[in-house]
N, C-alpha and C positions, 0 to 999 in steps of 0.2 A: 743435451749434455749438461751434468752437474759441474761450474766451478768450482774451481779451488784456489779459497781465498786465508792469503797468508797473512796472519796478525801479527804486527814485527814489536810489538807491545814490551816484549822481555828481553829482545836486544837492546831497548832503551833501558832496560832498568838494568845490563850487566854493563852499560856506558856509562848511566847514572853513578852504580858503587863506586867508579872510580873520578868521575869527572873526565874533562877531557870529549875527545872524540871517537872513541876504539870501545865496542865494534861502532863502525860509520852505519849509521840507519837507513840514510838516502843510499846508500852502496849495497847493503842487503839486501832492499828493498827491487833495486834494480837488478840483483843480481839473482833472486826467488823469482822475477819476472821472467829472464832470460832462461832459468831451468823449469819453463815453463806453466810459472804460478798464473793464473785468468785472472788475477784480483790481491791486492793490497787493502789491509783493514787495519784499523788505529784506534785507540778507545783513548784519547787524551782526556785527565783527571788536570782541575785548575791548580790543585799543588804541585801537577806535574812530575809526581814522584815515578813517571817511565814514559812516556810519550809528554812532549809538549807541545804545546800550543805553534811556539815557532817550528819544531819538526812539523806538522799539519801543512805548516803553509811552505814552507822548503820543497816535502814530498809531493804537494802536486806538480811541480817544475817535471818533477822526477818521475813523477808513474806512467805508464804509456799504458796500462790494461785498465781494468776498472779499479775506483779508488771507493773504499768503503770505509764511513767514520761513525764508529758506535759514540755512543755517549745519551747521559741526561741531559731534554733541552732547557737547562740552565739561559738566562741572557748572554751568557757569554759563549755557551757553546753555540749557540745558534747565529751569533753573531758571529764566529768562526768558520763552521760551516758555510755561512751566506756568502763570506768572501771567497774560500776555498771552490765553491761550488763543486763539489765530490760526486762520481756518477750516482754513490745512494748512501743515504745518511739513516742509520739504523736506531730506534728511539728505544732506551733503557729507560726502567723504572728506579733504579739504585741511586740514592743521594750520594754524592760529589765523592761524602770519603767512604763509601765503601770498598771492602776489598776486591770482589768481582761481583759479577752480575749474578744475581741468584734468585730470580723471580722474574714474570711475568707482568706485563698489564693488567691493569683490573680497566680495559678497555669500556666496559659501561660504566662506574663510578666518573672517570678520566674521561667521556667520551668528548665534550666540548674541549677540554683543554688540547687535546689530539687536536683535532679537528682542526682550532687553529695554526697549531705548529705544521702540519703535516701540509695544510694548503699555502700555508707562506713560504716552506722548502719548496712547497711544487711548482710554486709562481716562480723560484728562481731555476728552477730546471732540475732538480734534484730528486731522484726516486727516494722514496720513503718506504720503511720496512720498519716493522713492529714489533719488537721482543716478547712474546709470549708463549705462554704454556700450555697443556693441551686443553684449557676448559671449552670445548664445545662453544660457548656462550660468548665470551672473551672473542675467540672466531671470529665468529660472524658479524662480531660488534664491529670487527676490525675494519672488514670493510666498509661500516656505515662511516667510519673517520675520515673514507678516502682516502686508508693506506693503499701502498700499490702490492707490498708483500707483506709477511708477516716473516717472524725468523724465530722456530720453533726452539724455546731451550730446550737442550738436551742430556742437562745434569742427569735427572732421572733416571733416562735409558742407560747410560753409562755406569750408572753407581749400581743397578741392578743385573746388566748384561751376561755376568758370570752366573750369577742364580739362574738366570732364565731368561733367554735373550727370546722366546717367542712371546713371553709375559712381559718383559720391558718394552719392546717395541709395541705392540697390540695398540695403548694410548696413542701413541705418533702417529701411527700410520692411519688411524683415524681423523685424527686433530689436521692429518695433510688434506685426508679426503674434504674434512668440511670447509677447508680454504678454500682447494681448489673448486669446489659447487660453488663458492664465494664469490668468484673470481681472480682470486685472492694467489700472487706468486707464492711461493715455499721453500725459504732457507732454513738453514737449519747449525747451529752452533753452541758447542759447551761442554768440553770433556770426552769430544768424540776423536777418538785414537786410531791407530794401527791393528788395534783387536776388534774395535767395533764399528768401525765406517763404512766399510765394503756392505754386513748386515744393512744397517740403514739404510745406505743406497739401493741394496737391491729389494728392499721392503720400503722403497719409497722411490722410486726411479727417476720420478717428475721435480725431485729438488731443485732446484733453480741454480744455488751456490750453497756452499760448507764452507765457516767462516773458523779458522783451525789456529791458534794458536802456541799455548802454553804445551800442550804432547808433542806438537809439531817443532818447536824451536828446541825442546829436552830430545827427541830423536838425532835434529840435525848434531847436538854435539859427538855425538857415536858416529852419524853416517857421513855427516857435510851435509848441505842444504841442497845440494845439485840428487843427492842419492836420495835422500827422504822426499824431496817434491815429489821424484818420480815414485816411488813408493805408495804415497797417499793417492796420484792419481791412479794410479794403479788400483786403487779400491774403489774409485768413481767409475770403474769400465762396464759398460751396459752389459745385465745379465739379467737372464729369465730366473723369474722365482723360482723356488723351491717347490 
């Protein structure tokens, strides 16, 4: 079964416009839980311009499913992490003030630097996942860091899916195959919506978790969060290829 893991990222940034507590993140949070989200994800930036650092440590009190926290291992993310102890802490290549994540590891340039971040999360109990692209090469390298997953972007697929969703996916659905010969788990997140999730998943079955944001929390305001969970999981339901 592929999770579905809810990134409450843009509830803090319509908390943030105004200050204050409204919408409540930890109440979200618990509440995408209860309408059946498998997973809670956070990408805390040190300016803190939508998830903080204190929401991080508030939301483990509060998650009861799995808790997933992206970010660069800056000193201080990792020093966050270590104390939060999160079920998987996902490693981005993007410096502090970027806007989102938009690129992969270069997993051989990086390999030593992994290597240590990834075995000091693991000594604290923490799964590690590795944000990359489909380079083949990148891959493979991933597991020599002693990642435990990798977490495919998926801009790609999405910005191409209306031209030709059997030519967009083709890279993925390789890039899954050489994890999984890796031994390598396979999530997968970044721009994958209500038009193009179900595809994925059924051109990738063995996805581990889908880590869904920004489409996800722009639907709940049309649907409510309780309608849209059920929706997306709805496109995670095992089905035979095409």
């Amino acid at each position: 079964m592929t999770k579905l893991s809810v990134n409450i990222n843009k509830v803090a940034t319509i908390r943030n416009a105004r200050g204050g507590n409204v919408p409540d993140v930890l109440k979200v949070a618990a509440d995408c839980e209860s309408f059946g989200a498998e997973g809670i994800t956070v990408h805390p930036r040190p300016d803190g311009r939508h998830i903080r650092y204190d929401d991080v440590i508030a939301l483990k009190g509060v998650i009861k499913t799995e808790f997933n926290i992206e970010g660069y291992p800056c000193d201080s993310f990792i020093d966050l992490v270590k104390t939060v102890k999160p079920t998987q802490v996902t490693l981005v290549p993007d410096p502090p003030e970027a806007l989102t994540s938009n690129a992969g590891w270069d997993t051989i340039q990086n390999e030593s630097f992994l290597k240590e971040v990834i075995e000091d999360l693991q000594s604290n109990g923490i799964r590690v996942s590795v944000f990359i692209d489909t380079n083949p090469d990148n891959i493979r390298n991933a597991a020599e860091t002693g990642a435990d997953r990798v977490e495919l972007y998926t801009e790609p697929f999405a910005q191409h899916y209306a031209e030709n969703r059997e030519l967009a996916i083709a890279p993925f659905v390789e890039a899954a195959k050489v994890a999984r010969d890796a031994g390598l788990g396979v999530n997968a997140g970044h721009d994958l919506n209500l038009e193009n999730l179900a595809y994925m998943h059924q051109m990738i079955p063995w996805l581990k978790e889908v880590s869904i944001g920004h489409a996800l929390i722009s639907d709940a305001l049309y649907f409510g969060f309780e309608k849209t969970i059920q929706l997306y999981k709805n496109c995670l339901v095992d089905t035979k290829n095409d």
